[in-house]
C-alpha positions as a Python dict, from the first residue, in 0.01 Angstrom:
ca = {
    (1, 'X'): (0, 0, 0),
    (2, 'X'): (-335, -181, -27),
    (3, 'X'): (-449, 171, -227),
    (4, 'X'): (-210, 215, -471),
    (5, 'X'): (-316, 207, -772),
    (6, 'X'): (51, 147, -920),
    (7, 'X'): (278, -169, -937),
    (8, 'X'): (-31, -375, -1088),
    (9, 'X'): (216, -549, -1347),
    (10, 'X'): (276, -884, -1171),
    (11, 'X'): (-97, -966, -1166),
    (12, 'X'): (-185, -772, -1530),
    (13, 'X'): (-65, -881, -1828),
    (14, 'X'): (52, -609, -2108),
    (15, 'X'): (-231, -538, -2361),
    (16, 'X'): (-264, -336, -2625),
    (17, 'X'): (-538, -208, -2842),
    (18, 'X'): (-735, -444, -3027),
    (19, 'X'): (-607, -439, -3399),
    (20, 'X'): (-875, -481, -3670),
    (21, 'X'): (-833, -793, -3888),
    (22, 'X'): (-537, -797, -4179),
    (23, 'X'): (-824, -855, -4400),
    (24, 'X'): (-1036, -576, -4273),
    (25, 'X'): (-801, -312, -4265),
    (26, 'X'): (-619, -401, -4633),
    (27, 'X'): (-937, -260, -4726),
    (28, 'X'): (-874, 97, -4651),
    (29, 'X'): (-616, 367, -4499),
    (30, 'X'): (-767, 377, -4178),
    (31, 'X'): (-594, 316, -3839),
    (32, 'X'): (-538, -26, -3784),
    (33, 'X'): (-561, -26, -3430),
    (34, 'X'): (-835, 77, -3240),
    (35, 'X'): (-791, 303, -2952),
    (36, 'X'): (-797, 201, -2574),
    (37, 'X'): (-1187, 269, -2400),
    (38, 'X'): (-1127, 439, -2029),
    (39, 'X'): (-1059, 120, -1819),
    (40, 'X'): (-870, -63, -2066),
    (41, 'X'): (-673, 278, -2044),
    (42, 'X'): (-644, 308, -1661),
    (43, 'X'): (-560, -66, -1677),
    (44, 'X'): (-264, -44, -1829),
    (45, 'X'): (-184, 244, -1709),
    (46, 'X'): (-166, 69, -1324),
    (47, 'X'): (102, -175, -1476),
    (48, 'X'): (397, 105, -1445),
    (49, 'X'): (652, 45, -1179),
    (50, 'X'): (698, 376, -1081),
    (51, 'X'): (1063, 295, -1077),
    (52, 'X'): (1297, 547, -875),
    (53, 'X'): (1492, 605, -1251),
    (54, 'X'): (1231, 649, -1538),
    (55, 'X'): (1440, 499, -1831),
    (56, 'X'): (1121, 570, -2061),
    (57, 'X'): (1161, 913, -1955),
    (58, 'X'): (1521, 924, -2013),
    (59, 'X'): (1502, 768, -2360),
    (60, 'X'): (1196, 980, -2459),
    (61, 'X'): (1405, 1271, -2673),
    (62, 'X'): (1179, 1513, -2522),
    (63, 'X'): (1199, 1343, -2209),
    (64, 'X'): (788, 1331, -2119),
    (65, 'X'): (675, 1300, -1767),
    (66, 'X'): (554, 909, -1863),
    (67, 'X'): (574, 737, -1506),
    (68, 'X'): (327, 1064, -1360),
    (69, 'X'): (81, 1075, -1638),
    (70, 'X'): (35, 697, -1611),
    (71, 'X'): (-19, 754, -1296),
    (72, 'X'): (-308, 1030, -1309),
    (73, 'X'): (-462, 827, -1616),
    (74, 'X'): (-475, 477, -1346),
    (75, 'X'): (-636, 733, -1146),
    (76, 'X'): (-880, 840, -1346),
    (77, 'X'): (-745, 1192, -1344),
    (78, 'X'): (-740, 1224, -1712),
    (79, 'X'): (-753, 1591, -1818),
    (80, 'X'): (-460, 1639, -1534),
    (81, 'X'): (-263, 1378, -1751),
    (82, 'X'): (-352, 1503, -2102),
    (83, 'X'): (-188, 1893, -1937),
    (84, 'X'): (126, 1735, -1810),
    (85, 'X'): (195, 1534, -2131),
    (86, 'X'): (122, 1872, -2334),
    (87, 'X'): (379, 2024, -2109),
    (88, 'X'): (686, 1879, -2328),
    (89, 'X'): (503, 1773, -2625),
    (90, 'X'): (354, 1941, -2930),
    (91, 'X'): (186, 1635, -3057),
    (92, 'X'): (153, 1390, -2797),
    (93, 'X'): (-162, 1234, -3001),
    (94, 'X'): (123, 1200, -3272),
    (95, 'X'): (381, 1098, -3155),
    (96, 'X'): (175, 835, -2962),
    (97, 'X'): (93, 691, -3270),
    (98, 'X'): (413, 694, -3462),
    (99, 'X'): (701, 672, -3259),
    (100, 'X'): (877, 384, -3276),
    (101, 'X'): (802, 295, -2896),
    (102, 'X'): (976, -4, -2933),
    (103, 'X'): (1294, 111, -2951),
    (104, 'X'): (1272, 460, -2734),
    (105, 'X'): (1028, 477, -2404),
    (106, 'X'): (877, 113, -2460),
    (107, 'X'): (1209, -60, -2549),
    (108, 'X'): (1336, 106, -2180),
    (109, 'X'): (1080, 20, -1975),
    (110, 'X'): (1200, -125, -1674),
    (111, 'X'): (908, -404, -1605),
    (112, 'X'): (1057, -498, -1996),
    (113, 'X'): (1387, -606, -1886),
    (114, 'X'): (1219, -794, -1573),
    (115, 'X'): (993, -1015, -1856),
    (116, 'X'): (625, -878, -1766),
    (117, 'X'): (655, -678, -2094),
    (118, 'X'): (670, -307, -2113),
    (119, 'X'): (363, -45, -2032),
    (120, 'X'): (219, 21, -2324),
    (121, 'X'): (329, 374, -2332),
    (122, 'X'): (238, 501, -2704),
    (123, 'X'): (-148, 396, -2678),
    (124, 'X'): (-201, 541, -2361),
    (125, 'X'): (-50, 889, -2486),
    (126, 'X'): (-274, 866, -2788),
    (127, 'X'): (-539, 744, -2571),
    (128, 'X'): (-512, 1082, -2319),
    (129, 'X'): (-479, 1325, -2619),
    (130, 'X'): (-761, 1167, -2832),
    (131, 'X'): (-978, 1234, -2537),
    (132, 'X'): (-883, 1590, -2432),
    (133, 'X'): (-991, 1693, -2815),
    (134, 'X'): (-1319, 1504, -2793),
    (135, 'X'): (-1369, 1644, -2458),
    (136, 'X'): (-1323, 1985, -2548),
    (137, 'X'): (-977, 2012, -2276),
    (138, 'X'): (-772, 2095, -2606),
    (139, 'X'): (-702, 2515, -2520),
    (140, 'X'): (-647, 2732, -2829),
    (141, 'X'): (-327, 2903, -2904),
    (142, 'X'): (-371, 3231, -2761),
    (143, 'X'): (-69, 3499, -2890),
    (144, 'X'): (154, 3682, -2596),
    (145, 'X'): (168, 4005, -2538),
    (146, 'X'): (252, 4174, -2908),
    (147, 'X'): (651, 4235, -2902),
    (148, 'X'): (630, 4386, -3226),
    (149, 'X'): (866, 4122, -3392),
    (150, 'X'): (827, 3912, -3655),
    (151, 'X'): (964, 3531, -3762),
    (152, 'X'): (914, 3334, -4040),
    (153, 'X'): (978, 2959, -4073),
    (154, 'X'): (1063, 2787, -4391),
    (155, 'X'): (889, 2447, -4352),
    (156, 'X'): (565, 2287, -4195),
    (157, 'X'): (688, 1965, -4081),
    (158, 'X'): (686, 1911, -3709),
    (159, 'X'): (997, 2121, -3611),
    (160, 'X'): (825, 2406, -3796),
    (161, 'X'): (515, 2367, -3640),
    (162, 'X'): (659, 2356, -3301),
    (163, 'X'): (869, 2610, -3324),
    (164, 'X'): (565, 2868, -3471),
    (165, 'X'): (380, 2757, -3188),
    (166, 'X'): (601, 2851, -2915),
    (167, 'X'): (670, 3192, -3052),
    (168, 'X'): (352, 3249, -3126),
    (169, 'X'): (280, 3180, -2814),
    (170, 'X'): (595, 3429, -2692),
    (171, 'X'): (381, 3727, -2867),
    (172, 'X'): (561, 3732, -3192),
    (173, 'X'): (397, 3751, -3533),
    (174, 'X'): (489, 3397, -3736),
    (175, 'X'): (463, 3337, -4083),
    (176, 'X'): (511, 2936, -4186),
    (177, 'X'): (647, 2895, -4567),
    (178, 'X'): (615, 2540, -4691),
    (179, 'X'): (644, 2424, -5058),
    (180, 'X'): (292, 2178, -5039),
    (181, 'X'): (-38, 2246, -5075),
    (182, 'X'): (-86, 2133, -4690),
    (183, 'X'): (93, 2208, -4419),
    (184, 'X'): (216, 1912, -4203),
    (185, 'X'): (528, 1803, -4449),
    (186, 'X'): (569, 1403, -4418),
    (187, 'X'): (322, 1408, -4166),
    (188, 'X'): (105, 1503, -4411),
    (189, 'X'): (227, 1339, -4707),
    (190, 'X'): (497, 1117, -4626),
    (191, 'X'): (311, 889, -4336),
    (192, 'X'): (-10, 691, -4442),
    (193, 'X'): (-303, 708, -4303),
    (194, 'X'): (-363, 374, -4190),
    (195, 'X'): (-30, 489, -3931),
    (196, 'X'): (-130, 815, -3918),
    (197, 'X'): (-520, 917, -4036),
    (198, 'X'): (-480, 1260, -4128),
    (199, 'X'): (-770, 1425, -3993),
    (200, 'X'): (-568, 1385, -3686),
    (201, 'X'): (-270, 1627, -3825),
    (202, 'X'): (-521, 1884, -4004),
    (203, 'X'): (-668, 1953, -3632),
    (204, 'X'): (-328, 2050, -3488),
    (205, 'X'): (-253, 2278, -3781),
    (206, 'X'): (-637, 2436, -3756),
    (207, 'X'): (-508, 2520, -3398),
    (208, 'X'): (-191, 2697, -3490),
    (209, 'X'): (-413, 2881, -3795),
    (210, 'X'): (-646, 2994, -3555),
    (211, 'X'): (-437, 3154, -3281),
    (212, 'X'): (-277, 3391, -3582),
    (213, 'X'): (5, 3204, -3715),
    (214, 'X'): (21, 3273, -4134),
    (215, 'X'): (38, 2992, -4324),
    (216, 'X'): (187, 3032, -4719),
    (217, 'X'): (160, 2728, -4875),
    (218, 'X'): (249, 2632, -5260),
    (219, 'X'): (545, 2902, -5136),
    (220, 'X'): (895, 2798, -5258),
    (221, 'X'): (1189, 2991, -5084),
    (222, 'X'): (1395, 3085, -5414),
    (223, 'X'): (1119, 3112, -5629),
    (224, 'X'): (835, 3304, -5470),
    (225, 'X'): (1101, 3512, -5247),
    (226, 'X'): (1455, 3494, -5196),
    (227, 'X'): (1681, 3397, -4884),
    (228, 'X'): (1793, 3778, -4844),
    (229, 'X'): (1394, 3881, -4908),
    (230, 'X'): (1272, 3666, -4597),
    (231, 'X'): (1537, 3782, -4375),
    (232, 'X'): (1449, 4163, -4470),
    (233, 'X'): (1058, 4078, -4405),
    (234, 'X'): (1149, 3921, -4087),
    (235, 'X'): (1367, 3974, -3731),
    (236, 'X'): (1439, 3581, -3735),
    (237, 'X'): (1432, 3313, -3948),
    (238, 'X'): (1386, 2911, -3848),
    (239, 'X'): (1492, 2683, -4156),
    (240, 'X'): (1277, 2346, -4082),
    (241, 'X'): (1267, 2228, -4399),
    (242, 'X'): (1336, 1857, -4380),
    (243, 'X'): (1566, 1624, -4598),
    (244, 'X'): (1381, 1530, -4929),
    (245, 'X'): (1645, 1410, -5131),
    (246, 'X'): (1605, 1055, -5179),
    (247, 'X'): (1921, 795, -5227),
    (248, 'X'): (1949, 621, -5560),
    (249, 'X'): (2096, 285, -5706),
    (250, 'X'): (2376, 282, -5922),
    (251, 'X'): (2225, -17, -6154),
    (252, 'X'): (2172, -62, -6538),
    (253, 'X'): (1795, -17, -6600),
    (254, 'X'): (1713, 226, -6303),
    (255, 'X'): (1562, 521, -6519),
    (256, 'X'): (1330, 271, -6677),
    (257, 'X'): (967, 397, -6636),
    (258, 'X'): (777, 194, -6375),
    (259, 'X'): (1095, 215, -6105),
    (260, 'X'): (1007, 525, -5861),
    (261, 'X'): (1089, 704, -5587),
    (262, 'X'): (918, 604, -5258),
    (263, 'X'): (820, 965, -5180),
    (264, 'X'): (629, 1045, -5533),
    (265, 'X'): (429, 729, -5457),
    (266, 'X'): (357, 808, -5087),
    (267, 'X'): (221, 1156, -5114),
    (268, 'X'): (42, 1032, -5475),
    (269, 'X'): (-154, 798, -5202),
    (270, 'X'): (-210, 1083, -4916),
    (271, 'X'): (-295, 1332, -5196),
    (272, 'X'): (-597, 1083, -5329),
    (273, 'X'): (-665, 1034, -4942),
    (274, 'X'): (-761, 1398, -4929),
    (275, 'X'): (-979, 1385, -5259),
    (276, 'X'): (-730, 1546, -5500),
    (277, 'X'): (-732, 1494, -5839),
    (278, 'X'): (-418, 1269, -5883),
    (279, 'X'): (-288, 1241, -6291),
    (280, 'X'): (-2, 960, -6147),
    (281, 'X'): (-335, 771, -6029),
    (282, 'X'): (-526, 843, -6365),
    (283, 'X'): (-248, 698, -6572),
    (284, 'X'): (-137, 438, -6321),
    (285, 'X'): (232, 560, -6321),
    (286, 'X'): (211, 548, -5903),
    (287, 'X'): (-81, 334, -5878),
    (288, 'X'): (3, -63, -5758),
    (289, 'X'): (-306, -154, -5852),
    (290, 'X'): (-302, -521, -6019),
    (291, 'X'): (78, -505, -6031),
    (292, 'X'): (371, -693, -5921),
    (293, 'X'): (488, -438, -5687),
    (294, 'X'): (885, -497, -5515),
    (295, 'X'): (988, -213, -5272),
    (296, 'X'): (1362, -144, -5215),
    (297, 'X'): (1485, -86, -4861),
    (298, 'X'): (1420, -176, -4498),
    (299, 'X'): (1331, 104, -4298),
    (300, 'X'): (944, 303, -4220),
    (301, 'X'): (954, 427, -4534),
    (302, 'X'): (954, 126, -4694),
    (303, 'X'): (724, -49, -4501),
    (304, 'X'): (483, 254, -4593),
    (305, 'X'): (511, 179, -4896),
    (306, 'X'): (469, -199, -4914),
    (307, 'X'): (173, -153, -4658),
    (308, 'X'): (-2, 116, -4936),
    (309, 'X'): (73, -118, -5199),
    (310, 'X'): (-146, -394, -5035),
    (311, 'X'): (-444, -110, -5013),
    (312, 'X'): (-393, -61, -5356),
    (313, 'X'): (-460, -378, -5463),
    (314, 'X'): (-127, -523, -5579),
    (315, 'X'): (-118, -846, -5700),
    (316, 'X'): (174, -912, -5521),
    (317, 'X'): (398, -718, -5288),
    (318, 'X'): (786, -776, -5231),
    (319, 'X'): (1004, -615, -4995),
    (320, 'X'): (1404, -676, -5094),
    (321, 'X'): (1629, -584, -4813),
    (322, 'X'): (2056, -664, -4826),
    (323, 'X'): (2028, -735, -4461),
    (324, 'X'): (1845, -1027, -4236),
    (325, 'X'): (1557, -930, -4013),
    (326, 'X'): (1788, -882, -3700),
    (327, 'X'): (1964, -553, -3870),
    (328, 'X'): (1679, -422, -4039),
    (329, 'X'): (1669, -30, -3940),
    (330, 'X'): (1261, -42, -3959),
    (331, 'X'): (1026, -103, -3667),
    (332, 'X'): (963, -500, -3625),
    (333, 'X'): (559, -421, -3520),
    (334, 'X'): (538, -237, -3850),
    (335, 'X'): (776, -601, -4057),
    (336, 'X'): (504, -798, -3853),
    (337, 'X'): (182, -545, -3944),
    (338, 'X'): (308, -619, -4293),
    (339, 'X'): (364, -992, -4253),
    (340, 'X'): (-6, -996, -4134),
    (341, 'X'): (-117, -818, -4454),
    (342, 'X'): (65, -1049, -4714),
    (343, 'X'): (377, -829, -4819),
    (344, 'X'): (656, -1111, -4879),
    (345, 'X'): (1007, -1005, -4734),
    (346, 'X'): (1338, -1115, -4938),
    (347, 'X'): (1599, -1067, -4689),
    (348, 'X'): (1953, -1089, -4753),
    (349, 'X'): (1877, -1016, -5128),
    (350, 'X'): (1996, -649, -5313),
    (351, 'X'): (1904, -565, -5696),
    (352, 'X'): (2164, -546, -5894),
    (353, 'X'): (2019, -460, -6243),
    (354, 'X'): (1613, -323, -6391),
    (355, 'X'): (1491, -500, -6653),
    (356, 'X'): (1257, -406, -6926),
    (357, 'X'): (1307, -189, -7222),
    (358, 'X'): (988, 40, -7236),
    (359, 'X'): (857, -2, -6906),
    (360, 'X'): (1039, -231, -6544),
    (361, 'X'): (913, -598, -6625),
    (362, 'X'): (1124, -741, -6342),
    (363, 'X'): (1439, -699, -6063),
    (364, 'X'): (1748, -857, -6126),
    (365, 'X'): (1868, -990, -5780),
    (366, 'X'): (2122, -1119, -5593),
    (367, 'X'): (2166, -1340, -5281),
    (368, 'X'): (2366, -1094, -5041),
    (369, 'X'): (2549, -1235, -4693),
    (370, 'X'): (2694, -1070, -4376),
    (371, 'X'): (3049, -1025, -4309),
    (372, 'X'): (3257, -809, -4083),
    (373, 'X'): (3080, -493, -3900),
    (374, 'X'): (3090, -213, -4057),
    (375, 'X'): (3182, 189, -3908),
    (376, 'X'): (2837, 130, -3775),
    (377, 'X'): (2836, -191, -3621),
    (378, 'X'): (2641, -371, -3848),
    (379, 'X'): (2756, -625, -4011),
    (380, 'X'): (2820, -542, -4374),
    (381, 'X'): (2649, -740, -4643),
    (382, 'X'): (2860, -874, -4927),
    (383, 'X'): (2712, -1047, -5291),
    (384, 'X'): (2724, -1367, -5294),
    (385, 'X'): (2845, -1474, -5641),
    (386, 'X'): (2709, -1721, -5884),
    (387, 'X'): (2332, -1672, -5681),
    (388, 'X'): (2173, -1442, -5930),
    (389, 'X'): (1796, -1467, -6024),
    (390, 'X'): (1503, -1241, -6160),
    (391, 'X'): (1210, -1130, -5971),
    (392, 'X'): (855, -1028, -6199),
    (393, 'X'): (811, -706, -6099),
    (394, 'X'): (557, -414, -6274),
    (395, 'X'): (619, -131, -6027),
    (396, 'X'): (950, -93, -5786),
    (397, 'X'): (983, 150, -5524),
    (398, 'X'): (1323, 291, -5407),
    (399, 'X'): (1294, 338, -5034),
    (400, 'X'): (1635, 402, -4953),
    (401, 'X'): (1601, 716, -4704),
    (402, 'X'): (1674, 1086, -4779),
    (403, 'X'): (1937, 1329, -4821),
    (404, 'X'): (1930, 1727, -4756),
    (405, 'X'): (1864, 1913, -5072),
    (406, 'X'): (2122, 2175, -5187),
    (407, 'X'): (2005, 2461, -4997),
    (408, 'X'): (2213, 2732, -5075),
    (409, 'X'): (2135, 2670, -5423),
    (410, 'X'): (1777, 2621, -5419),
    (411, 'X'): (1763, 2950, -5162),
    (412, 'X'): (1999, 3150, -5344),
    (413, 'X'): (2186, 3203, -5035),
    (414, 'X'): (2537, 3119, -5123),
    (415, 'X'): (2648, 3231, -4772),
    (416, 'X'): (2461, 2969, -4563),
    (417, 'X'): (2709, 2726, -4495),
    (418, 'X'): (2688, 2319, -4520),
    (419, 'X'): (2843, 2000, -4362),
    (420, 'X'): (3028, 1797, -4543),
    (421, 'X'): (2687, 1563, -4573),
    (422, 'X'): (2481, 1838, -4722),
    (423, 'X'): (2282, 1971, -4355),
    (424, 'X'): (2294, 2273, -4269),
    (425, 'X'): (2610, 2427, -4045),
    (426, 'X'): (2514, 2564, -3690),
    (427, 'X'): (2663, 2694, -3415),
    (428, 'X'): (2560, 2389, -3128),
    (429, 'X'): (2540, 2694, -2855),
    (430, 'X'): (2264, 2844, -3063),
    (431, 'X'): (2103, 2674, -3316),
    (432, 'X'): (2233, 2985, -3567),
    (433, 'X'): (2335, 2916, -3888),
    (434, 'X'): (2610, 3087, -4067),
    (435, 'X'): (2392, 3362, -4140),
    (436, 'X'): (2278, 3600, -3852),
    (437, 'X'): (1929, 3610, -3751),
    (438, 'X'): (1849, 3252, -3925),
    (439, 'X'): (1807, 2962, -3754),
    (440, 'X'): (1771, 2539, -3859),
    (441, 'X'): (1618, 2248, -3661),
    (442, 'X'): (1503, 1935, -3733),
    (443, 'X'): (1598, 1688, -3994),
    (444, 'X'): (1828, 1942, -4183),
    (445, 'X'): (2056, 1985, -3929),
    (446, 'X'): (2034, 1598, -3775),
    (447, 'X'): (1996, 1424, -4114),
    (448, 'X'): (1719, 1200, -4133),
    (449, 'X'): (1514, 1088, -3801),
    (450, 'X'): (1223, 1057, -3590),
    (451, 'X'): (927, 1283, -3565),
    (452, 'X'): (997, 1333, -3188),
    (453, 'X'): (1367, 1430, -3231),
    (454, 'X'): (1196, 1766, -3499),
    (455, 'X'): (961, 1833, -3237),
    (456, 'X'): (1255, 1810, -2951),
    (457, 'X'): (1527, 2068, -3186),
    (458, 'X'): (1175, 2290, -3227),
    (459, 'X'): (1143, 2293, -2899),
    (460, 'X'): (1537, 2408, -2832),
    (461, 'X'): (1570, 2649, -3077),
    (462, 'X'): (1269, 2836, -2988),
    (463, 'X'): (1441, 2946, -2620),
    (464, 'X'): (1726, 3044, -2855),
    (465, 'X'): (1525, 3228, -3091),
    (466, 'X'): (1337, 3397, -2809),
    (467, 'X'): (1695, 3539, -2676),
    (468, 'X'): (1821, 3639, -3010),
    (469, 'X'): (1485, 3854, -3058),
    (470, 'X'): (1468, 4001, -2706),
    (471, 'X'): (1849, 4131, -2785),
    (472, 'X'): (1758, 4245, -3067),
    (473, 'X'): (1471, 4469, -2917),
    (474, 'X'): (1700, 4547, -2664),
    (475, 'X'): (1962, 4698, -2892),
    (476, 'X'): (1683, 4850, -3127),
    (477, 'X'): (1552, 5039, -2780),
    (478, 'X'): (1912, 5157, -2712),
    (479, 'X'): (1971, 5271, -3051),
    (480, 'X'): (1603, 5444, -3070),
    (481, 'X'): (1685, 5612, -2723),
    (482, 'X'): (2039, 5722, -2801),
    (483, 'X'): (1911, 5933, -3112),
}
């Protein structure tokens, strides 16, 4: 017992890494936390309990091997930890830095619940996979044996990407479509880089470039090639593409110029993070810059957005959300990583008209309070009359989440069938969608969610891509044979 280097979480207090000052880091769209060194690492790494039922496991969607890679990084077996973590994960260097650990393997951890607080699960993953790259332990993606079958996927974002990679790695030719400049989708443009510094995605998708996978980007499915064109260039087709669509407010004023979407201003930001010429930048139109800047919302993407704002050099920053604290759907490290950096939240508050005539000068508010649950559980907020007021405001931000865009439209595939909330119909069994051969994953068959829940349906629908392509060699070797 006296050599195990386990179970240390009675004696070793949780720790993670050091986070640079809210002054430094306003200052730039770099990471704001540094990363662990090697015995800050193994330290704690020693604090898991190696409990008999890993509830981080079992609340990890693609259910990593946490307790036994903690254990190989406390003993200092590193490159054996960075190969079992790549085992179930595409992006463990990723997801390590933007899952919300809180509420999935962190939030479960079973020394949590006892009060020593949880292993800090997320740094150590980004800890392992920061170290294979710089230590060279990061293989390339070498192809399978040629089957002679090709698949393309419409979308880059992480379900894409995973999916390519598998198959790719099956022996199958890939082609990724994705309407950007970059691959990555919100990876790329939707996540900042002070959450996400994108050097850190480019490397992944160099990998997947380099092992043969064809990457057409600027490529919109419906413009540069039809539905019924793709599926005659390919044996299978993965539709990954995301939901882009953002939610609006019903409110006098909200066309006004100066009140955008959350989305526009985000990948304005990444795109002048990469060195791009940016005209929304040159004119100010997406620019907080000296403004009065109020966001709209409480989940990530809102506190994105606030957080950029505050890089930008707004002159003030204020986050309105109809709900208190306690029901906001956003991560409380990133409400407190805000906090730290001077965004102001307005809880309990909901705009209910855009003033200005040329341009937004200001939010028209009201006090909001919480009555009965709603379908959800939450309690519902109601206005609370007579408690009206104005807010200065130069730029607001709609953060409100996303919808799936009309695909059958946009595809000109009338046949591909939708739910009733705009994703895309599939057969559960496998992954198909109403039209053979051509598959969905990801955030347009889910709705809107986490990074690790793409990467998980990626993972899935690649074993039942795989078997529709092997049948379909099968019956293509039968039919070749019978003439």
């Amino acid at each position: 017992m006296a050599d195990n280097p386990m179970l240390k979480f009675v004696g070793l207090g949780q720790a993670y890494p050091d986070k640079r000052s809210a002054d430094d880091r306003a200052d730039d769209f770099l990471e704001i936390s540094r990363s662990f060194i090697l015995d800050r690492a193994e330290e704690q790494a020693s604090r898991c309990s190696q409990c008999g039922v890993p509830y981080c496991s079992t609340h990890c969607p693609l259910h990593n091997h946490i307790p036994d890679w903690l254990r190989l990084t406390a003993e200092g077996r590193l490159r054996e930890a960075y190969e079992l973590s790549n085992l179930t994960s595409t992006m463990p260097e990723i997801c390590g830095r933007i899952c919300p650990q809180d509420r999935l393997c962190e939030g479960n951890c079973v020394i949590e619940f006892s009060g020593h607080g949880a292993v800090t699960i997320g740094s150590v993953e980004k800890f392992i996979t920061d170290t294979a790259w710089k230590e060279g332990w990061v293989e390339p993606l070498v192809p399978g044996s040629p089957t002679g079958q090709s698949v393309g996927v419409i979308g880059a974002g992480p379900a894409g990407l995973t999916t390519a990679e598998y198959l790719r790695a099956a022996g199958h030719e890939v082609h990724v479509y994705d309407r950007h400049d970059r691959a990555g989708g919100l990876l790329t443009y939707g996540i900042p880089g002070f959450k996400l510094e994108k050097d850190v995605v480019m490397r992944r998708i160099q990998r997947l470039k380099d092992g043969g996978i064809v990457f057409h980007e600027s490529f919109e499915v419906g413009r540069d090639a039809t539905m019924e064109q793709l599926r005659d260039r390919h044996d299978a087709i993965l539709i990954a593409t995301g939901v882009y669509k953002p939610r609006d407010i019903r409110a006098p004023g909200v066309g006004a110029a100066g009140v955008v979407k959350a989305l526009d201003y985000l990948t304005a930001s990444n795109k002048a993070g990469f060195g791009d010429d940016v005209p929304e930048h040159a004119d100010g139109s997406l620019l907080a810059t000296g403004k009065n800047v109020v966001v709209i919302g409480g989940g990530d993407t809102a506190m994105d957005c606030v957080r950029t704002a505050i890089r930008q050099g707004a002159k003030s920053v204020k986050c309105l959300y109809r709900r208190d604290r306690d029901n906001m759907p956003g991560s409380q490290r990133e409400v407190a990583n805000a906090e730290e950096e001077g965004v102001e939240f307005v809880w309990l508050t909901a705009p209910i008209a855009f003033e200005g005539t040329d341009h937004v000068t200001g939010v028209k508010v009201t006090k909001m309070r919480l009555g009965q649950p709603d379908a959800s559980g939450r309690r519902a907020p109601e206005p609370d009359p007579g408690s009206e007021y104005s807010l200065e405001a130069d730029l607001v931000i709609k953060a409100l989440g996303y919808d799936p865009e009309e695909l059958p439209k946009l595809f000109g595939a009338d046949d591909l069938s939708v739910t009733r909330w705009g994703t895309l119909r599939v057969d559960h069994k496998t992954m198909m969608t109403s039209l053979d051969g051509v598959f969905a994953a990801g955030d347009i068959v889910r709705g809107a969610s986490l990074v690790v829940w793409a990467i998980r349906d990626g993972r899935d629908v690649t074993e039942h891509m795989h078997r529709y392509l092997k049948a379909k060699a099968k019956a293509a070797s039968g039919e070749r044979v019978a003439a």
